[in-house]
N, C-alpha and C positions, 0 to 999 in steps of 0.2 A: 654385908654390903658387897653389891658387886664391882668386882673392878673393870674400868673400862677400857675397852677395846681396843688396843690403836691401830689404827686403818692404815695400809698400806700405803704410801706414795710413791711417785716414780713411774718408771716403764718399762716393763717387762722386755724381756731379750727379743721375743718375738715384734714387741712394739717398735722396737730401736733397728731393726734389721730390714720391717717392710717401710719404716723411712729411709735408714739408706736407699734402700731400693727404688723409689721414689725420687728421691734424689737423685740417685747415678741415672736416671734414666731423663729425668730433666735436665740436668747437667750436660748428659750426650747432646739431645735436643738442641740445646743450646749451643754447641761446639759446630754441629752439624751444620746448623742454620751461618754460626760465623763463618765455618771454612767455605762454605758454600758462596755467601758474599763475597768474599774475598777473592775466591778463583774467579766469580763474574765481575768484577774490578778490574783482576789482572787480564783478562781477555777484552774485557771492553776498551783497557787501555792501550795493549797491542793495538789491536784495530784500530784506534785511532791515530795512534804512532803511523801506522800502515798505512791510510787515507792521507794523511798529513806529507809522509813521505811521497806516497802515488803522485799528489796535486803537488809540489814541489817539481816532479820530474816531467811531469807532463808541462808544467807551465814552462821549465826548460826547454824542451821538446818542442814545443809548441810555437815557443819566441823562434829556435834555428829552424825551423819547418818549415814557420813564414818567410823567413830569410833566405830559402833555399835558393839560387839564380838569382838573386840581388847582385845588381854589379851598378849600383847608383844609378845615372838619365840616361847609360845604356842602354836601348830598345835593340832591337829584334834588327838584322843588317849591318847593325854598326862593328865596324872591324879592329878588331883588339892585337894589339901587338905586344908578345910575349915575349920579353930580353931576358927571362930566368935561361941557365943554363941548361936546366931540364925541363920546356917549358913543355913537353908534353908527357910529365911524368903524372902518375896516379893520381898525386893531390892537385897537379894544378889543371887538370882538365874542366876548364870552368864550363865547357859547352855542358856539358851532364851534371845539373845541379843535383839530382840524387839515383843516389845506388845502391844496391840492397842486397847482403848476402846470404843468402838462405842456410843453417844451419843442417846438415842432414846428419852429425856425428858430433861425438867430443872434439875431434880435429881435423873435421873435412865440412867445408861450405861449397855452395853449391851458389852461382859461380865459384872460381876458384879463390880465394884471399891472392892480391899481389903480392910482390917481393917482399920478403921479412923485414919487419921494424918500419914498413909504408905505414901499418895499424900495428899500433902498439899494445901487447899486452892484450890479444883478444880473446874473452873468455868461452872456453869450448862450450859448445851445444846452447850457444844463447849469437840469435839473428844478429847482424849487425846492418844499419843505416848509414853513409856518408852523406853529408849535406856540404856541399859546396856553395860559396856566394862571400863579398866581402860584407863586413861591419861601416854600416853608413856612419860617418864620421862629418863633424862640423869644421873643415881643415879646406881652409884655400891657400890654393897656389897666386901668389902674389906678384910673382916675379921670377922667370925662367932664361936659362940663356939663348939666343939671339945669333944670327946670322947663318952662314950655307959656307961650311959645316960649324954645327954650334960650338961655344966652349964645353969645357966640362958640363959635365951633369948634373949641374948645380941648382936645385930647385928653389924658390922660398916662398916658404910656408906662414900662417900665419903662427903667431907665438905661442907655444902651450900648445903643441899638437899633441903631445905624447907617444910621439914617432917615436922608434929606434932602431938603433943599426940590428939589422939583420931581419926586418920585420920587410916581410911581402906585400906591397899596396900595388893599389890601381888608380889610374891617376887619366879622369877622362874629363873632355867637354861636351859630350852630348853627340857629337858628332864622329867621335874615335876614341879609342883608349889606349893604354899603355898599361904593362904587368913589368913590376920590376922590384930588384932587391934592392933593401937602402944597406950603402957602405959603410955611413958616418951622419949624425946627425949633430951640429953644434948652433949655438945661438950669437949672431950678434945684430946690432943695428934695431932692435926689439921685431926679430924676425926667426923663425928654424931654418936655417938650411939646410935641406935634405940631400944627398949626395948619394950617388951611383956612378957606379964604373961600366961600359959596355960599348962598343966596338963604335966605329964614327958612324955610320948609315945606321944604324936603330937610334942617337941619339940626332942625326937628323929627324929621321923620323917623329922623333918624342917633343923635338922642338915644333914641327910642325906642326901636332897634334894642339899642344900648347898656344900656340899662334892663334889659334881661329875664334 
């Protein structure tokens, strides 16, 4: 009687090794493909950060750009009077709504930057724009003082202005305007009082202005 045979089973070493192989190499495959994804993720997500941020700055830009030479019903003639004590300093030159200083270096522009701390903190070799003009505001003058030469400088304003002391406004009727620093702003009679100090002939002036 013969005995029988038993058949091998299993997988030879050589069988077991061109799977791994097969395996490490789909394996890569597959690695390659994810980190691949991945990096066009993290770029497309920049980018859109980046778009997102551009259109932020631009619609900034955009709003102070249109507002450049804004000084409210003030047109073109009307003659504005300046009671700041620097009223012809860098920032308040309202006749040049914008000015532009061309960068030609880390810390040389071209015009030259005015006096130190005019522009605060200006980063070398990137252009800088000023935009001059005021923020149109919903604030009337309700009630000003009166007479030749007026009282104080005592304005009143409607309530909830959101004035405050040491804030630079413009205060016109179409026909002339006034620049001037507020001193003190307090509330009563459900009014603001707006308060300035400055010499008697400019607050003639401001009374007159007010008058018309």
């Amino acid at each position: 009687m013969k005995k029988a045979i038993k058949q091998q089973q299993g997988f030879t070493l050589v069988e077991l090794m061109v799977a791994m192989t097969i395996g490490l190499l789909l394996l890569g495959g597959v690695i390659t493909v994810l980190s691949s994804s991945h990096q066009t993720y993290r770029v497309n997500d920049a980018l859109s950060r980046l778009q997102e941020n551009a259109r932020y700055a631009f619609q900034l830009l955009s709003r102070d750009i249109r507002m450049a030479g804004y000084l409210g019903c003030v047109g073109d003639g009307v003659p504005i009077v300046n009671t700041l004590n620097n009223p012809s300093d860098f920032l308040w030159n309202l006749g040049q709504p914008i000015e532009g200083f061309e960068a030609s270096s880390s810390s040389v522009w071209t015009p030259a930057l005015p006096s130190s701390g005019t522009i605060p903190s200006p980063l070398g070799g990137r252009d800088i724009i000023v935009i001059r003009g005021v923020d149109g505001t919903d604030v009337k003058v309700v009630q000003h003082p009166g007479g030749n030469p007026p009282g104080s400088a005592d304005l009143k304003v409607t309530v909830g202005s959101s004035l405050q002391e040491d804030d630079i406004v413009l205060v016109t009727d179409c026909l002339a305007a006034a620049v001037f620093q507020i001193t003190n702003v307090n509330t009563s009679a459900g009014q603001d009082n707006v308060v300035h100090n400055t010499e008697v002939q400019l607050q003639t002036r401001l009374a007159t202005l007010l008058k018309r």
